[in-house]
LUMDREN-881736 format. One record per atom (N, C-alpha, C): residue number from 1; residue in one letter; chain; atom name; x, y, z. Coordinates in nm, 4 decimals. Layout:
% LUMDREN-881736
(node NUM,"A","A","CA",(X,Y,Z))
...
***
This chain:
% LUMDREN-881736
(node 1,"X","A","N",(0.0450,-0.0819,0.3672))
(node 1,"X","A","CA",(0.1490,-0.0553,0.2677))
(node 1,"X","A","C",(0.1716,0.0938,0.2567))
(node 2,"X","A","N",(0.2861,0.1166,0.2414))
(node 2,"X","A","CA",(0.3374,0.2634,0.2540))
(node 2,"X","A","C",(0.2676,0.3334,0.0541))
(node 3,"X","A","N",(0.2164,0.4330,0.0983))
(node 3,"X","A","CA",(0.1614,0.5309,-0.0305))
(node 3,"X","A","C",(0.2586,0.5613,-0.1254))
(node 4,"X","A","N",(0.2146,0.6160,-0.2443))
(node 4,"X","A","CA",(0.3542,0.6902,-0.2899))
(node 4,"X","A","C",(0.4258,0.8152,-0.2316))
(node 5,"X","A","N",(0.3201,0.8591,-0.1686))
(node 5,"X","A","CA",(0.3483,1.0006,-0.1523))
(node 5,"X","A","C",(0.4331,0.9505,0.0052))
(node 6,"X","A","N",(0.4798,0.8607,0.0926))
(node 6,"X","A","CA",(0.5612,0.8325,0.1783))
(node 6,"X","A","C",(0.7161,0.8258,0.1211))
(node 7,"X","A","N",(0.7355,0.8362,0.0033))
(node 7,"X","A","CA",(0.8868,0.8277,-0.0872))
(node 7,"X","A","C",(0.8853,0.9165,-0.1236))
(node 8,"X","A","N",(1.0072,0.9620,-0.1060))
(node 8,"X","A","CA",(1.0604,1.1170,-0.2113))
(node 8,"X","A","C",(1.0323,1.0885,-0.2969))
(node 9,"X","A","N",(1.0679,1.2138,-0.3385))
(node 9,"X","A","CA",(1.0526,1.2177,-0.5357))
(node 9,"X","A","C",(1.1704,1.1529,-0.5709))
(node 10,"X","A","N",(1.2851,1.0992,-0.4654))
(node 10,"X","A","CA",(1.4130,1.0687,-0.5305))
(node 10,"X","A","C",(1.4078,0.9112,-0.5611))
(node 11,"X","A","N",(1.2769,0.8757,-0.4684))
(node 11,"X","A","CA",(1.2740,0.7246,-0.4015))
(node 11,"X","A","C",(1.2974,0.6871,-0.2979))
(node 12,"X","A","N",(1.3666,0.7525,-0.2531))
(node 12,"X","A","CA",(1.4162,0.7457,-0.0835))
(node 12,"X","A","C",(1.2854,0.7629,0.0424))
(node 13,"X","A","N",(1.3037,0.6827,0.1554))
(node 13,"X","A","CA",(1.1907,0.7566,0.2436))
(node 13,"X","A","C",(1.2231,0.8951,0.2749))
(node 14,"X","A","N",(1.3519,0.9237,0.2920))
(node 14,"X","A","CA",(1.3806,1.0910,0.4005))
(node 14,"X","A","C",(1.4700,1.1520,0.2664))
(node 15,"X","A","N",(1.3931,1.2282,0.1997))
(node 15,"X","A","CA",(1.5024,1.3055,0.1144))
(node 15,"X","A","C",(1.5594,1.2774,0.0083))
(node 16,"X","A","N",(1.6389,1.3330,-0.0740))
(node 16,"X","A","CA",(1.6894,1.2975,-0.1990))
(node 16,"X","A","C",(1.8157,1.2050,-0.2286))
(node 17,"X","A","N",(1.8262,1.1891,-0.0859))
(node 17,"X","A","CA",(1.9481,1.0750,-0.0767))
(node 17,"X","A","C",(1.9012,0.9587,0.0120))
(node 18,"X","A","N",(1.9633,0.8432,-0.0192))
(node 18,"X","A","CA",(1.9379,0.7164,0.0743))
(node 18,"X","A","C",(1.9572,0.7666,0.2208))
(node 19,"X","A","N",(1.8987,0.7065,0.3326))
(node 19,"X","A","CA",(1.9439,0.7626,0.4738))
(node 19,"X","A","C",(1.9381,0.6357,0.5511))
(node 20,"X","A","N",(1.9656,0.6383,0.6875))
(node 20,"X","A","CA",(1.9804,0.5089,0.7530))
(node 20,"X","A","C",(1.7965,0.4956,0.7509))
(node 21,"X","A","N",(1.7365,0.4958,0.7072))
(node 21,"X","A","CA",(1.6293,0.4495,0.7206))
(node 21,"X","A","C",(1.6189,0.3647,0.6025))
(node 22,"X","A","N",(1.6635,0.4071,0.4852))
(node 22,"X","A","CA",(1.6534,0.3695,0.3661))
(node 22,"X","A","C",(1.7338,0.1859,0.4064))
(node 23,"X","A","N",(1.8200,0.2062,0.4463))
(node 23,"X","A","CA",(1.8970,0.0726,0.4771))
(node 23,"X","A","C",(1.8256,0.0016,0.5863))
(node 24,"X","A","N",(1.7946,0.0583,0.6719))
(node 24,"X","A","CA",(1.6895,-0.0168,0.7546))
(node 24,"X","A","C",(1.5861,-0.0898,0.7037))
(node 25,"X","A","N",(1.5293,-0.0483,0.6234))
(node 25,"X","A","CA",(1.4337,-0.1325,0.5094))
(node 25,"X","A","C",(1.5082,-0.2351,0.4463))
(node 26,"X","A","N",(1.6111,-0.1762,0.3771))
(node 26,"X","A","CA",(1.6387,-0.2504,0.2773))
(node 26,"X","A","C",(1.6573,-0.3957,0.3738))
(node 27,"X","A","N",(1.7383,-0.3400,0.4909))
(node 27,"X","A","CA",(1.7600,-0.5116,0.5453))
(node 27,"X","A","C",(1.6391,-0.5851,0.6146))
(node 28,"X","A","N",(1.5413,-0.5332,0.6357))
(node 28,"X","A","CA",(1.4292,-0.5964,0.6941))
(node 28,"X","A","C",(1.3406,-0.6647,0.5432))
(node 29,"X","A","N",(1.3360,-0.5815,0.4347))
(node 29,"X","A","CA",(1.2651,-0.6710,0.3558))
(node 29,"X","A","C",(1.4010,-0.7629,0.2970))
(node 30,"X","A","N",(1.5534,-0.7662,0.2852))
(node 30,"X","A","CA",(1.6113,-0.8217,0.2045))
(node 30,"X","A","C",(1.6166,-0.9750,0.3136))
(node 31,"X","A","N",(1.6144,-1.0028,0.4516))
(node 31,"X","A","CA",(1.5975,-1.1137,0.5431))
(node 31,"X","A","C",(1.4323,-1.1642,0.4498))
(node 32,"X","A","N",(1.3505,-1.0748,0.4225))
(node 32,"X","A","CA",(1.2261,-1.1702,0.3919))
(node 32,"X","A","C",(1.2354,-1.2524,0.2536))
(node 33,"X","A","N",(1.2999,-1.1266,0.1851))
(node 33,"X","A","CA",(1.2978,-1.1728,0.0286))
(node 33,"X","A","C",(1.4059,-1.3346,0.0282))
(node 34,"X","A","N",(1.4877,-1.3318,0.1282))
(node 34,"X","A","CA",(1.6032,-1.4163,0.0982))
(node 34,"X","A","C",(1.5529,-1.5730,0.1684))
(node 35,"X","A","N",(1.3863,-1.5115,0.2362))
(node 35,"X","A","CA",(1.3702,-1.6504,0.2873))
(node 35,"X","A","C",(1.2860,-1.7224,0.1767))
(node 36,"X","A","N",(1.3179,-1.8445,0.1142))
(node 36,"X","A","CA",(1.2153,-1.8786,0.0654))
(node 36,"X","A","C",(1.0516,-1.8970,0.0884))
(node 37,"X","A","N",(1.0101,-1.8841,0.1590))
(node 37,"X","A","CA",(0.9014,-1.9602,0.2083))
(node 37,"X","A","C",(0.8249,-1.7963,0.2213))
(node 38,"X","A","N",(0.9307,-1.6739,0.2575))
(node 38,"X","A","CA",(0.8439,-1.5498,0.1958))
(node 38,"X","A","C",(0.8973,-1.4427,0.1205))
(node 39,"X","A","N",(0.9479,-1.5292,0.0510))
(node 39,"X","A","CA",(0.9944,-1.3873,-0.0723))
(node 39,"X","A","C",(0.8901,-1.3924,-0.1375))
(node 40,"X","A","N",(0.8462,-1.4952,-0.2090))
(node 40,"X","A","CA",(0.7114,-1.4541,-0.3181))
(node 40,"X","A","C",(0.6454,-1.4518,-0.2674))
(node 41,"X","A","N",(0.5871,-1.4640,-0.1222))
(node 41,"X","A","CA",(0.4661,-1.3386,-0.0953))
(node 41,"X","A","C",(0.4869,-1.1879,-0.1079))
(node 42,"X","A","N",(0.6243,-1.1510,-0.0193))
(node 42,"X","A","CA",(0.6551,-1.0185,-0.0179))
(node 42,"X","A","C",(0.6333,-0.9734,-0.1884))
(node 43,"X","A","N",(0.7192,-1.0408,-0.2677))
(node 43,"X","A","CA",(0.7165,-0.9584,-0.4279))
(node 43,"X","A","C",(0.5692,-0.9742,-0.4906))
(node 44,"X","A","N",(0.5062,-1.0650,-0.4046))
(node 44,"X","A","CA",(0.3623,-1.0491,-0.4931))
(node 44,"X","A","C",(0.2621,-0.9142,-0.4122))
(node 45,"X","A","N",(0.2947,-0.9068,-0.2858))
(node 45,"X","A","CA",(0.2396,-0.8138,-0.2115))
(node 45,"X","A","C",(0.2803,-0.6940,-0.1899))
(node 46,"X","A","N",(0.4375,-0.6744,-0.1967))
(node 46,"X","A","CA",(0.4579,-0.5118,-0.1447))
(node 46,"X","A","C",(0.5352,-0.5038,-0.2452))
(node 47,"X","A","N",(0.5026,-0.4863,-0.4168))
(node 47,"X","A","CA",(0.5601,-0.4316,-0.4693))
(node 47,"X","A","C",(0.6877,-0.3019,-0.4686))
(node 48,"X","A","N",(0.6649,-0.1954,-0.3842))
(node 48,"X","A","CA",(0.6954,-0.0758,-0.3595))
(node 48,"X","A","C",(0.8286,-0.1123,-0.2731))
(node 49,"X","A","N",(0.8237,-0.1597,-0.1805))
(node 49,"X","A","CA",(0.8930,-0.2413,-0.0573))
(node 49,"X","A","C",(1.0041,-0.3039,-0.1818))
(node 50,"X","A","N",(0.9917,-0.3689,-0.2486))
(node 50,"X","A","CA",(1.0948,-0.4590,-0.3215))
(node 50,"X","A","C",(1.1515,-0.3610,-0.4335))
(node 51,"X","A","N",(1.1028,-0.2442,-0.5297))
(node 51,"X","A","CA",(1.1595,-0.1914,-0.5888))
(node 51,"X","A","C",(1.2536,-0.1022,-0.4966))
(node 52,"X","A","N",(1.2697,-0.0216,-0.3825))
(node 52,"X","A","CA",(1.3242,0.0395,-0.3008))
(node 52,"X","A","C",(1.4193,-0.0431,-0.2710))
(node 53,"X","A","N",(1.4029,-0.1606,-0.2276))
(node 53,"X","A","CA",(1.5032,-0.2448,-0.2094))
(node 53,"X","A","C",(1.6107,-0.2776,-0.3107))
(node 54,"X","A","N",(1.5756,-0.2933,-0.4929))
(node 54,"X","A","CA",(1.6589,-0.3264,-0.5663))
(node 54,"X","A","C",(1.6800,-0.1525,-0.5573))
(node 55,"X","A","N",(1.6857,-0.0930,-0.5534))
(node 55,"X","A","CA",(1.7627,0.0949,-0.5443))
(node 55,"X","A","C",(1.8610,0.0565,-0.4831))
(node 56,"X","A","N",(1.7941,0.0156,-0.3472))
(node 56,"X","A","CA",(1.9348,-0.0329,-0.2241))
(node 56,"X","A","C",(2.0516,-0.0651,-0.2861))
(node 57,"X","A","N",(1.9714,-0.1824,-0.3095))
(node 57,"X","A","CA",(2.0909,-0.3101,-0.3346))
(node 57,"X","A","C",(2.1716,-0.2227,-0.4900))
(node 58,"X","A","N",(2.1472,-0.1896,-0.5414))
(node 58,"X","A","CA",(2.2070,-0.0947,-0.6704))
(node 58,"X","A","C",(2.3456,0.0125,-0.6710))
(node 59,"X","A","N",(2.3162,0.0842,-0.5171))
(node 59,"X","A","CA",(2.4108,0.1172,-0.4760))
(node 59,"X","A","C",(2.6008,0.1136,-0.4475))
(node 60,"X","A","N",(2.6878,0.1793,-0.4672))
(node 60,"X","A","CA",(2.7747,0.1603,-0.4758))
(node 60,"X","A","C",(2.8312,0.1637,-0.3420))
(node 61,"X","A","N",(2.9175,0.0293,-0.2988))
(node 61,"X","A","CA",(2.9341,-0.0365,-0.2584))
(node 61,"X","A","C",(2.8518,-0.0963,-0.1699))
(node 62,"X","A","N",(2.6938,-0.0969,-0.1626))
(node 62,"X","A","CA",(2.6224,-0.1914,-0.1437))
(node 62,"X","A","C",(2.6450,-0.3532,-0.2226))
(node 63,"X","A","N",(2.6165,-0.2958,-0.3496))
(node 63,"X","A","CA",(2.6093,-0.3796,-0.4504))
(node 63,"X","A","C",(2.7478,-0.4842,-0.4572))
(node 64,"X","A","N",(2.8544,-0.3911,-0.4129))
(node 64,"X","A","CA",(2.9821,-0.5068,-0.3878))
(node 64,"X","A","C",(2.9921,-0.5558,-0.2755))
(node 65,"X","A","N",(2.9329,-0.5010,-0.1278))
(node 65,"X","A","CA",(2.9112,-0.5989,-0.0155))
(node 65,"X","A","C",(2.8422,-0.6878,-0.0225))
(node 66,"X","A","N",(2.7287,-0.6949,-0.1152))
(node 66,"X","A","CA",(2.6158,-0.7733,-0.1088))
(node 66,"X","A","C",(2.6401,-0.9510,-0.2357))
(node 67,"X","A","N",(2.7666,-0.9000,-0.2610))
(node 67,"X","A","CA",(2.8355,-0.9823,-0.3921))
(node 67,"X","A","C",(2.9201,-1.0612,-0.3246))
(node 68,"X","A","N",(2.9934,-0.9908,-0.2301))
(node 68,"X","A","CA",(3.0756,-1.0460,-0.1367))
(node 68,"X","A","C",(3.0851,-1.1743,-0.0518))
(node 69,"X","A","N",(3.2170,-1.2208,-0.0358))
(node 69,"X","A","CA",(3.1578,-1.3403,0.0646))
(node 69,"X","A","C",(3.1597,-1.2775,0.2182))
(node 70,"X","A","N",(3.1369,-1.1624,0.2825))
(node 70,"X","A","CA",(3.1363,-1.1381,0.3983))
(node 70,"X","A","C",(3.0194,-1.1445,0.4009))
(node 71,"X","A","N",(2.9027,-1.1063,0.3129))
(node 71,"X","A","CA",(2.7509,-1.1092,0.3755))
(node 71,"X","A","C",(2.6853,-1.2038,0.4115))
(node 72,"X","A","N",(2.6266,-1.1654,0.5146))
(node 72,"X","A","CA",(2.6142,-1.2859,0.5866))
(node 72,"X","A","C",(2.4672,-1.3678,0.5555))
(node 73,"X","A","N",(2.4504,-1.4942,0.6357))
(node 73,"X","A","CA",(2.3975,-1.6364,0.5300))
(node 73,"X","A","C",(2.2606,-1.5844,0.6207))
(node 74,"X","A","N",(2.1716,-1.6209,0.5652))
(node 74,"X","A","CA",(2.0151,-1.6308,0.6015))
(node 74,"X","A","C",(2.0042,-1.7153,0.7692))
(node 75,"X","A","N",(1.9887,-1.6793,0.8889))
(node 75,"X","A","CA",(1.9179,-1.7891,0.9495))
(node 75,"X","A","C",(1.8570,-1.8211,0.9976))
***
C-alpha cells in the first residue's frame, strides 16, 4: 500500500494538481470498486486508494462523464 508521504500535500500522486497518473488510478481502482465481488475488499483494504479515487471522481467534468450515459458498463 502506497504511504502517505507517496501523495502530495494536494492529494495528488505528482504535484498539486491531478496528472495522468492521478486518472490512471482512478480507473484501475474505479474497474475494482465497480466489481462487486471486489469493491468491499478494496474499501476495506486500501482505504487511501478509494479516498483518491472519490477526489477523482469529484472533479469537474469527471463527475459529469462519470453521470453520463457514455461511461462505459463494467465487463
Amino acid at each position: 500500500m502506497l504511504a502517505n508521504s507517496c501523495f502530495s500535500s494536494a492529494g495528488w500522486f505528482v504535484g498539486p494538481r491531478p496528472s495522468v497518473v492521478d486518472f490512471a488510478a482512478f480507473d484501475l481502482v474505479d474497474l475494482h470498486l465497480r466489481e462487486p465481488q471486489l469493491g468491499a475488499a478494496v474499501r476495506g483494504r486500501f482505504l487511501q486508494l478509494v479516498e483518491h479515487h472519490g477526489r477523482v471522481a469529484e472533479l469537474a467534468g469527471v463527475r459529469e462523464c462519470l453521470a453520463s450515459d457514455s461511461r462505459h458498463k463494467v465487463v
